[in-house]
C-alpha positions as CSV (number, residue, x, y, z in Angstrom):
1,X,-44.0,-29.1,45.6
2,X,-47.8,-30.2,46.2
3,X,-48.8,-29.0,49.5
4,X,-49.6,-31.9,52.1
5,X,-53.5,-31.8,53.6
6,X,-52.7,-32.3,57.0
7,X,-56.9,-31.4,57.8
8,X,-57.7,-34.8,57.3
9,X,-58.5,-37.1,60.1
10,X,-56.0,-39.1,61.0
11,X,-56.6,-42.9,59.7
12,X,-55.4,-44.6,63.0
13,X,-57.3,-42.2,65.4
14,X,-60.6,-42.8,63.0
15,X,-59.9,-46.5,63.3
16,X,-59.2,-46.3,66.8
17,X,-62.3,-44.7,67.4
18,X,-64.3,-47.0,65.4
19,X,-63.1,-50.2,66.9
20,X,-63.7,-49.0,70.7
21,X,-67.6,-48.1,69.4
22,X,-67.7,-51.6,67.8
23,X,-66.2,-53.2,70.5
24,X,-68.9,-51.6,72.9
25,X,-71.4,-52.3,70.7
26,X,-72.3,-48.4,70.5
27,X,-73.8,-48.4,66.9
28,X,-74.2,-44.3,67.1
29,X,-70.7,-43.7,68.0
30,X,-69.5,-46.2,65.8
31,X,-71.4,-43.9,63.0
32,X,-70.3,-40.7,64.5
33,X,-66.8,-42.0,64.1
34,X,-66.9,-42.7,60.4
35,X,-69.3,-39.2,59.9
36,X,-67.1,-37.5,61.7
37,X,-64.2,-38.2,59.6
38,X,-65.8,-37.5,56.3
39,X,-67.4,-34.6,57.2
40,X,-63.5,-33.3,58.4
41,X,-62.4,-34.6,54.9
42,X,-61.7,-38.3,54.6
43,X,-62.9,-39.6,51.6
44,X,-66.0,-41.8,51.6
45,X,-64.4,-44.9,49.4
46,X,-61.2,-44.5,52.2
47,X,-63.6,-44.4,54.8
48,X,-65.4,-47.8,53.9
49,X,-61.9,-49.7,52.5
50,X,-59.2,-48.4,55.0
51,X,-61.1,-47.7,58.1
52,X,-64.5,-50.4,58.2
53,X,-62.8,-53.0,56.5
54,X,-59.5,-52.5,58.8
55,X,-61.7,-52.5,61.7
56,X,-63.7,-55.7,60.4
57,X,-60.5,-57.3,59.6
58,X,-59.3,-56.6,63.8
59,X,-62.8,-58.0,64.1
60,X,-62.1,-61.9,62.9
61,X,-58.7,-61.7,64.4
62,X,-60.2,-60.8,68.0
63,X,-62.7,-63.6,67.5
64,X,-60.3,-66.1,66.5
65,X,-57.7,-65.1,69.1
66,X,-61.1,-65.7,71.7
67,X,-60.8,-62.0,72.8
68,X,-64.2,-61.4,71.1
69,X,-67.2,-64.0,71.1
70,X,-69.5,-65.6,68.4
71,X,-72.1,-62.8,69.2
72,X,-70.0,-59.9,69.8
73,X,-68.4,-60.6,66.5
74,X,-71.8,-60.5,65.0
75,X,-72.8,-57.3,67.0
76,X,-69.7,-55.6,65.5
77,X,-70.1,-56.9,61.9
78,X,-74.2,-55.4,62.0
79,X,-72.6,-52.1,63.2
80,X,-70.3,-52.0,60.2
81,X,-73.2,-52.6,58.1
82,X,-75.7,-50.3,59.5
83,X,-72.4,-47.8,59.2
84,X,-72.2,-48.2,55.9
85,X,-76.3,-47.3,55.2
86,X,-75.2,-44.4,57.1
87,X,-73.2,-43.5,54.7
88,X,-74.9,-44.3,52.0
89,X,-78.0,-42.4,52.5
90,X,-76.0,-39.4,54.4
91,X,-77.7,-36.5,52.4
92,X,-74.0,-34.9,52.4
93,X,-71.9,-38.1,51.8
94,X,-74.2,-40.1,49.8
95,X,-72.5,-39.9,46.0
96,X,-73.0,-39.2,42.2
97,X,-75.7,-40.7,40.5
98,X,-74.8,-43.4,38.5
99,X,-73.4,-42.7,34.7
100,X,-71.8,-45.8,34.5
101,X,-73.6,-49.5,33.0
102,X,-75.6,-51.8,35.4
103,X,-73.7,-54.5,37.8
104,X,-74.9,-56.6,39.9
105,X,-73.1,-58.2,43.2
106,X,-74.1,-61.1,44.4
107,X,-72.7,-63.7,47.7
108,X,-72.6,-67.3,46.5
109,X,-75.7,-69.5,47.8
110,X,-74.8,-70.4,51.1
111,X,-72.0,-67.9,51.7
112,X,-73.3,-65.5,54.6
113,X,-70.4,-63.0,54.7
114,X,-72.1,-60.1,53.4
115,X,-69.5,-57.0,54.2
116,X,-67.0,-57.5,51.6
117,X,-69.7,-57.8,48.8
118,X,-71.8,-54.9,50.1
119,X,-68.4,-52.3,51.0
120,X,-67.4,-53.8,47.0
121,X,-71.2,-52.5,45.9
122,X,-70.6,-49.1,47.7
123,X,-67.2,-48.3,46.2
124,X,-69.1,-49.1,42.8
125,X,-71.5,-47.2,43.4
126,X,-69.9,-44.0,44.1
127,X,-67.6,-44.6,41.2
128,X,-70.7,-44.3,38.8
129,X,-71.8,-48.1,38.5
130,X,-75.5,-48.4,39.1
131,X,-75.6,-51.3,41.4
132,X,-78.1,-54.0,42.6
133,X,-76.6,-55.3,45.5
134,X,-78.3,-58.5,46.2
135,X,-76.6,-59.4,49.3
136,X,-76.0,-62.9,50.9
137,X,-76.8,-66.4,49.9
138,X,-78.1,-65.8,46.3
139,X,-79.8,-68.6,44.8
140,X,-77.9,-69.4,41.5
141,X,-80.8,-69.6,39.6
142,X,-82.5,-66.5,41.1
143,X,-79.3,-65.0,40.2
144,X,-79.9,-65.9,36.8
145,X,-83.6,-64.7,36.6
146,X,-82.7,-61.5,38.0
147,X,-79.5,-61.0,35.6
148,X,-82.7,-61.4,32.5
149,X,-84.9,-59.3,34.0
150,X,-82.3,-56.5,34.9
151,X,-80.1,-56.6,31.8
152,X,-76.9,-55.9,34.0
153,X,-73.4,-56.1,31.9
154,X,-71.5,-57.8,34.6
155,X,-71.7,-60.2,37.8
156,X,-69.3,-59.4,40.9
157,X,-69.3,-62.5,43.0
158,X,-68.2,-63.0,46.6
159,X,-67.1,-66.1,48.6
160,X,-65.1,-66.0,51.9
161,X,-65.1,-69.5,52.5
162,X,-63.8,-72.2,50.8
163,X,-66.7,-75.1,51.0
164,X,-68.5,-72.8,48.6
165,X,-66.3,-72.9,45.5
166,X,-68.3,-75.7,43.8
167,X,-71.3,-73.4,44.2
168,X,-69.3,-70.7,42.8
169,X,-68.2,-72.2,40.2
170,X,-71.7,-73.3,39.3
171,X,-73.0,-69.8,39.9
172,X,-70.3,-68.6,37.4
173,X,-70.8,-71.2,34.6
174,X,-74.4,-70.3,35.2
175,X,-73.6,-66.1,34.5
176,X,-71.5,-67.3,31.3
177,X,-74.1,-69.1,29.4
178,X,-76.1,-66.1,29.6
179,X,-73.3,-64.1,28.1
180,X,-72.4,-62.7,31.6
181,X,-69.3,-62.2,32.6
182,X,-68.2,-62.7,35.8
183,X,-65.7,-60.5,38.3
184,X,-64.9,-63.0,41.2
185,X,-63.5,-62.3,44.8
186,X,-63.0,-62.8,48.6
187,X,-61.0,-65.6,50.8
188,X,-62.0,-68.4,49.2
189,X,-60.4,-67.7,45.6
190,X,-57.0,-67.7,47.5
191,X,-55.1,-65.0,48.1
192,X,-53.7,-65.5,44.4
193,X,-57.0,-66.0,43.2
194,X,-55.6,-69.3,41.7
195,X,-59.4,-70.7,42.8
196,X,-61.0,-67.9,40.5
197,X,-59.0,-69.4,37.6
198,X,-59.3,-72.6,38.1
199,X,-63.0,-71.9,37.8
200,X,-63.5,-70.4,35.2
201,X,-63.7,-66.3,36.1
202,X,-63.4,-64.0,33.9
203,X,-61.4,-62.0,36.2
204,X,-60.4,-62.1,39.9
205,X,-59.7,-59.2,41.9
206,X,-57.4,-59.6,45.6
207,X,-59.9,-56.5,47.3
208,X,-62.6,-53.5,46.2
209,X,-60.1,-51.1,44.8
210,X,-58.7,-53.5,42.3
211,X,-62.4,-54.9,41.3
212,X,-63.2,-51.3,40.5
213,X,-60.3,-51.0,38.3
214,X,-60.8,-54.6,36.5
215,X,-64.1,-53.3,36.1
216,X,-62.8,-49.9,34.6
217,X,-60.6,-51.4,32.2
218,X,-63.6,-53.7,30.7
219,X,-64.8,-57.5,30.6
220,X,-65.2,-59.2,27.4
221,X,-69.1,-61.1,27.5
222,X,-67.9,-64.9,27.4
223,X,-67.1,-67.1,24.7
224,X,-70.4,-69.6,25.0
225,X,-68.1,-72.8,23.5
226,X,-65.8,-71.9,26.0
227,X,-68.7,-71.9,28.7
228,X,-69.7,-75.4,27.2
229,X,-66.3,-76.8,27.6
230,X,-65.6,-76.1,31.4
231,X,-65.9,-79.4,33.1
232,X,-62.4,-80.0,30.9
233,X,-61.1,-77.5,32.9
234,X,-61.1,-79.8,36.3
235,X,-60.1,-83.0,34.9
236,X,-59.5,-84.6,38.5
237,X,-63.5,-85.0,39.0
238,X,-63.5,-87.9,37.2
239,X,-61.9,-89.8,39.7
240,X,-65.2,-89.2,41.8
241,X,-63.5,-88.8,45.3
242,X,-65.2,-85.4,45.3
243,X,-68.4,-87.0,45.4
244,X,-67.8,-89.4,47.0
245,X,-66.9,-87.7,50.5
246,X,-69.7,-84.8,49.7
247,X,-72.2,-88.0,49.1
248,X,-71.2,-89.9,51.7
249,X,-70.7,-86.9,53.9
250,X,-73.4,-88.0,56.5
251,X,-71.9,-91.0,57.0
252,X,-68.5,-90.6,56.9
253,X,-69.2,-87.8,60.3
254,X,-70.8,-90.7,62.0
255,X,-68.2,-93.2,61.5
256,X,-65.6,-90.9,62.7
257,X,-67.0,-89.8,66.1
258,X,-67.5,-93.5,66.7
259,X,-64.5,-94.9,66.0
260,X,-62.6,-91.5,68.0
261,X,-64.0,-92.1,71.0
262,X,-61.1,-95.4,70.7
263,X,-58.4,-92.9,69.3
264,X,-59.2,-90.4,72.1
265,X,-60.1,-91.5,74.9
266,X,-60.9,-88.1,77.3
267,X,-64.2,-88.0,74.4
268,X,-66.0,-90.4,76.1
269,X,-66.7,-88.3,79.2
270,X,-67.8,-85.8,76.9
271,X,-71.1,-83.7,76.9
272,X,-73.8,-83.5,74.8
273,X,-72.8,-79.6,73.8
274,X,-69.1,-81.3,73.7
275,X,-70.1,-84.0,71.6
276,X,-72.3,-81.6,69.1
277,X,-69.7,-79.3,68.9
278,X,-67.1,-81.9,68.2
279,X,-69.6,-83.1,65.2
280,X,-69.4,-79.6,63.8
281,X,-65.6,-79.3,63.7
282,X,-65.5,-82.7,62.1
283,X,-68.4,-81.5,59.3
284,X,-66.0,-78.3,58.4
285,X,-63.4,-80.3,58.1
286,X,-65.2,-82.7,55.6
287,X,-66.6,-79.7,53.8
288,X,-62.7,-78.2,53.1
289,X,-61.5,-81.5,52.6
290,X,-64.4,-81.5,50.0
291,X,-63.4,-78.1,48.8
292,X,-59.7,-79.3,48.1
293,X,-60.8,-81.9,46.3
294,X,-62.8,-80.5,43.7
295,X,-59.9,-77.5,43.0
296,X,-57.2,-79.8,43.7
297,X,-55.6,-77.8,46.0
298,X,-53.5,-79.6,48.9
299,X,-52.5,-76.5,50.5
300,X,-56.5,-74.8,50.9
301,X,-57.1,-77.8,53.6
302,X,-53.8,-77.9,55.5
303,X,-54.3,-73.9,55.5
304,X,-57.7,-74.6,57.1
305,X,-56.2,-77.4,59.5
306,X,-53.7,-75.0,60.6
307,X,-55.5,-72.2,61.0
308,X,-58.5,-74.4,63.2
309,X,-55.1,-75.6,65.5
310,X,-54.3,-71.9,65.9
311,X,-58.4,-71.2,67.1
312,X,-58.5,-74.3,69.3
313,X,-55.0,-73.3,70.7
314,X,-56.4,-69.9,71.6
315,X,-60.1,-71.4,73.9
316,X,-57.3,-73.8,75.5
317,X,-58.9,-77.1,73.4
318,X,-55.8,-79.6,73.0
319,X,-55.3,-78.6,68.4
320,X,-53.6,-82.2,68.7
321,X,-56.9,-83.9,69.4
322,X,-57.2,-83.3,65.4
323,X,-54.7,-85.9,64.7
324,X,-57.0,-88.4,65.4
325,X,-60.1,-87.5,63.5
326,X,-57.9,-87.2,59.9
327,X,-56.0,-90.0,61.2
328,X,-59.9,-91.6,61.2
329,X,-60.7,-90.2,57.7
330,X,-57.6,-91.4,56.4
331,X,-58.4,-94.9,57.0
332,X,-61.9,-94.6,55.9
333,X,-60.5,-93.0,52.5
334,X,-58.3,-95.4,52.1
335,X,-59.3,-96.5,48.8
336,X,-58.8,-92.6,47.5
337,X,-55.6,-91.5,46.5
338,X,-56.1,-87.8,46.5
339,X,-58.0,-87.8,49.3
340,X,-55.7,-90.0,51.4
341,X,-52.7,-87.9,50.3
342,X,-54.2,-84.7,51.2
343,X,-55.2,-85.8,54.8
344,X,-51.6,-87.2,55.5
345,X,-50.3,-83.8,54.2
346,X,-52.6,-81.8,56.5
347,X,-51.4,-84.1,59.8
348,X,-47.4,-83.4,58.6
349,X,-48.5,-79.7,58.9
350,X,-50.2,-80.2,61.9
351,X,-47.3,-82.2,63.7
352,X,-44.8,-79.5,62.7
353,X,-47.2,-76.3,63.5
354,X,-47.8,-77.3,67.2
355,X,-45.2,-77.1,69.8
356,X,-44.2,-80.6,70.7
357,X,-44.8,-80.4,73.9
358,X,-48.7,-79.9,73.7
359,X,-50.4,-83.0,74.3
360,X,-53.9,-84.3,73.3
361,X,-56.3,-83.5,76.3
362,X,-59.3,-82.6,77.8
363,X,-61.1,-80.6,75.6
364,X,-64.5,-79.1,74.4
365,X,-64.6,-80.6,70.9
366,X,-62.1,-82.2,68.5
């Protein structure tokens, strides 16, 4: 029999001990915590994946169960960053050299959740990759110009949200047609990464661990007739509802908080801060709408409906005053199959994810 360590540090006390430093935004003990444990024996890549992305994890729930605000969410998510730097230049704990080809990781333009990419460029990293991490929002084309000047083999790209997956897919057509393949990852790709395929990846990977091992086992460059061909591979665009909502986005946000203040009524003694923050909900929920149009995926917006009724829920805003903005959207899409059947999907969840008994409100936004 293979002896059991029982010197490591105990994964829940580490975590434990993490999240009260986060929580009090103590950046030194929250680095002391993870130190600590490697220096008693944890290992650095279980360190980053099963202790600061457990504790990031906790993190968003807090926030969207409105135990944690918008900038204490922030604060903890900078802490897990500058932990991770800690790390990574710890002059005991800081890894090999690399042995291993070049890779580059990269955030979609516009996507600003860094952490998953940059704890997916650490755990490269120390398995031998020689990484550029570039971080948050790349430009595709300064993506591009930095894949020539580099020469690396293979693009890992991050998106956590969904209104980003046209820019994704753009970014990974983009890294094909210069014969780079492309590893792709985070929320937005689904939990399946049925998103990844759709677009055209040449792999997806559900977390860092399995991206390492994809990575391991070897990507093929792309087949550039393949790359030409893509657009065939979302036939549904031709119908040009996707455009049409992300060209008429502007509008389409106007006309709705007009015509609302007729559906619900408590908005007109609304604030200005009310009123703004009622614009932005209605924006995001264009932008998914927008999102579930160009994969043709029903289920990515009623996700995103029912999940934004469980965040209202929780800061005591009435989640049934969204039955009237896609109620609004529905009749201004009329004219737009997908589109119309999407939204009347997404108030069916709505209507059966809510207790009956809540009723529409006052509120702070829609």
């Amino acid at each position: 029999m293979t002896a059991v360590d029982d010197t490591r540090p105990d994964l829940t006390a580490v975590r434990d001990r993490l999240w009260t430093a986060v929580r009090a935004g103590d950046e030194y003990e929250a680095c002391a915590a993870v130190l600590d444990a490697v220096g008693s024996g944890l290992d650095a890549e279980t360190a980053l994946l099963d202790v600061i992305a457990a504790v990031q994890l906790r993190v968003g729930a807090e926030w969207a169960a409105n135990r944690l605000t918008v900038a204490q969410e922030h604060a903890a998510t900078a802490i897990h960053e500058r932990v991770v730097a800690a790390l990574a230049h710890h002059p005991e704990h800081r890894g090999p050299d690399p042995t291993r080809s070049r890779i580059t990781v990269a955030c979609v333009d516009g996507e600003w959740h860094a952490l998953p990419a940059r704890l997916l460029a650490e755990v490269l990293r120390r398995r031998g990759w020689r990484v550029d991490f570039l971080g948050a929002q790349v430009p595709t084309p300064h993506l591009i110009a930095h894949l020539h000047q580099t020469g690396s083999r293979v693009v890992a790209l991050s998106a956590t949200l969904s209104p980003h997956l046209p820019t994704a897919h753009a970014a990974i057509t983009a890294c094909q047609a210069v014969g780079v393949p492309v590893v792709a990852g985070g929320a937005a790709f689904g939990v399946d990464g049925r998103h990844a395929r759709a677009l055209g990846a040449d792999a997806w990977a559900p977390h860092a661990r399995e991206a390492a091992h994809v990575l391991e086992r070897g990507l093929a460059r792309p087949d550039l007739l393949a790359v030409r061909q893509t657009v065939d591979d979302l036939p549904h665009l031709t119908d040009q509802e996707y455009t049409m909502v992300v060209g008429t986005r502007r509008e389409l946000l106007k006309e709705t908080l007009v015509e609302l203040e007729d559906r619900f009524p408590p908005m007109r003694a609304y604030s200005d801060r009310q009123r703004q923050r009622t614009a932005e909900d209605i924006g995001h929920i264009l932008d998914h709408l927008a999102a579930a149009l160009y994969v043709a995926d029903e289920d990515l917006f009623r996700d995103f409906i029912a999940w934004t009724a469980d965040v209202l829920t929780a800061r005591d805003v009435p989640a049934h005053s969204l039955d009237p903005a896609l109620e609004v959207l529905g009749h201004r899409l009329k004219d737009f199959p997908r589109a119309t059947r999407i939204l009347r999907a997404a108030r069916d969840t709505l209507a059966t994810h809510l207790p009956a008994s809540r009723k529409p409100g006052d509120g702070q936004h829609v």
